[in-house]
Each structure stands twice: as C-alpha cells, then as structure tokens.
N, C-alpha and C positions, 0 to 999 in steps of 0.2 A: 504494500500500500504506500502511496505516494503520500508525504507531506508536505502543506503546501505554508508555508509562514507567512502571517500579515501583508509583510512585502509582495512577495510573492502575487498573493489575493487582492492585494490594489492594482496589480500591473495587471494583473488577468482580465482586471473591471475595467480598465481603460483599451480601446482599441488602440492599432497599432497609430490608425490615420491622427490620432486624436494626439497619441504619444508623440508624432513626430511633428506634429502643429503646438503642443504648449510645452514639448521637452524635449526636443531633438537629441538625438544622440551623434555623435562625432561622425559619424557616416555621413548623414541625412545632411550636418551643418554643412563640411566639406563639398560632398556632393553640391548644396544648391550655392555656395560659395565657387567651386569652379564653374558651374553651369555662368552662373551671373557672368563671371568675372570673362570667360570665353565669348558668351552672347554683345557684351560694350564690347571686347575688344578686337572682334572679328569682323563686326556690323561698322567698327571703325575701322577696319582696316579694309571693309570693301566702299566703302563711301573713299576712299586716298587711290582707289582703282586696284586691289587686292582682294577681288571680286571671286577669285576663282580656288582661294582657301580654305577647307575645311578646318573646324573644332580639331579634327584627329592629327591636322599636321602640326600641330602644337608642340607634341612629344617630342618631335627631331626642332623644328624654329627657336622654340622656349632655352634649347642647350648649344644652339650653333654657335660657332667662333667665329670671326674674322679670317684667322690663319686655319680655317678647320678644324674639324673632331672627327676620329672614328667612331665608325660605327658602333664598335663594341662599348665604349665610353657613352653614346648616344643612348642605347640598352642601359647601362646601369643607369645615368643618371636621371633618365626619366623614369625608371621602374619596369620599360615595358620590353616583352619578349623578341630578343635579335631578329626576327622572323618579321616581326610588325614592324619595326623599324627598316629595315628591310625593302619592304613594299613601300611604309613611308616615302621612303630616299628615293624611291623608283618611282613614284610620283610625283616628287616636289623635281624632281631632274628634270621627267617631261614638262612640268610648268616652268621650267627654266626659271625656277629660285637654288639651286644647287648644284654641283657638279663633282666628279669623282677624280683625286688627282691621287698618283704615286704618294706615297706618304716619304718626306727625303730622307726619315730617321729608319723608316723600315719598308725595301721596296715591293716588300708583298703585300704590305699594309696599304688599303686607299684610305684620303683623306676627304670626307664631305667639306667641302669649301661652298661659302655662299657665292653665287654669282652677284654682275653688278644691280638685278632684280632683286634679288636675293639680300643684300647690302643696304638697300631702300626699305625692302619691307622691316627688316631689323631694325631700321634707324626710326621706322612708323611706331612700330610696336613698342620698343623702350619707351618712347613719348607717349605712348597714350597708357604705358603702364605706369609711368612715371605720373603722370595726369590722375591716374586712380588713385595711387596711393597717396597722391598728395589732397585728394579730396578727404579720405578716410582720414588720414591725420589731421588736417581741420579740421573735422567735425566733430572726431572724439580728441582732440589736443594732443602736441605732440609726442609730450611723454607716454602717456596713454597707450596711442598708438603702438609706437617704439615696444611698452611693457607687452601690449597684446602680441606684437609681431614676433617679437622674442621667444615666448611662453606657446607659439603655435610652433615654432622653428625646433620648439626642441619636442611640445607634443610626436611633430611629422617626423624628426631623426630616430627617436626611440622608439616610435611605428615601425619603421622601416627596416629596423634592425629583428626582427619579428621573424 
C-alpha cells in the first residue's frame, strides 16, 4: 500500500496546468524563458533581413567565433547531439551564414567559420541580445539583475553536470 503524505495530497489536488500557471517549476520557467527570448530575437532578426533562420539554428549561431569553432566544441557547448549539429552546419552552409575550413592547428579537423553573412547576422544578434538584457536590468535594477543572472549561471552549470 502506497503512502501518500500531506504534501504529496496537495500536489495531487492541484493539476499539472494549474501547477505550472501559479508554480512553475525550473523546466516550464526555462522553457517559456527560451521560447520568449528566441521569438524577440528571431522576429528581430528577420525584420534586419535574417528572414530565412530558424529557433533550431541557435544551437550552432549562439556559440560561433569569429576565427571559428569545431564542430565537436559546437556539441558540447550547446548541449546538443554531434548528429544535430551536424545537419545544423549543413544548413546554415546552404544559407550561406557558415562555411567549412581546414582547421591550421589540426588538418583533419574542419573549422565552422562565419561567412561575411554570417559576420552580420552575429553582429544583429549581440545587439539585440545586448538590447534584452539591458531592458531586464532596468526594470528589475542592476544589481538585481546581475544577482539573478548569477544564481541562474550556476543553477544551468550544476544542471549540466547531471
């Protein structure tokens, strides 16, 4: 026989839609935090003529260099499987945002370099990431901010190590 404690018995009285409208839990916030944060800065970056970007090519844009990144490096530091990065690169290639170059330190290694599209869209996107964050710090004060950004930067690292 199952026992079920107080706690337990309150969560069970509340549905899930109801818990995730007056208590979100770290998924849900996350989640509708990247949705937001992807929908301003996509919808601004197709209104700058970056019209032809999806949400998904985030994962490889979000970690591009200047002097490029591998692939492998592109994998770890977005989270997502060599495979989907992978295809990524081989999409953002054909939009002519990226291109594949000998890597000079390892020449079996390619290196994802931004093209001069590629160069522009980065320089869009900083500025209107730069624009977000700088709204959220006004509004809730700088320190504030600062404290919150912190306290998520080390939530996300301790996640990740999971």
């Amino acid at each position: 026989m199952t026992v079920i404690d107080g706690d337990q018995r309150e969560a069970a009285m509340v549905s899930r839609a109801e818990r995730s409208r007056s208590n979100p839990d770290l998924g849900v916030l996350s989640g509708r935090l990247l949705f937001a944060v992807q929908r301003e800065l996509f919808g601004s970056l197709a209104e700058l003529g970056f019209d032809d970007l999806h949400h998904r090519h985030g994962a490889v844009l979000a970690y591009l260099e200047l002097t490029g990144v591998r692939a492998t490096d592109l994998s770890r530091l977005s989270g997502q499987h060599k495979q989907v990065i992978g295809t990524l690169i081989d999409e953002l290639e054909g939009l002519g945002y990226v291109e594949r170059i000998p890597d000079p330190v390892d020449r079996r290694a390619k290196l994802v370099c931004p093209t001069e599209r590629g160069r522009a869209q980065m320089a869009a996107a900083d500025k209107i990431m730069a624009a977000i964050q700088d709204r959220h710090a006004r509004r809730l004060g700088r320190e504030k901010y600062a404290a919150f950004k912190a306290a998520f930067i080390d939530v996300v690292e301790h996640q990740r190590k999971r």
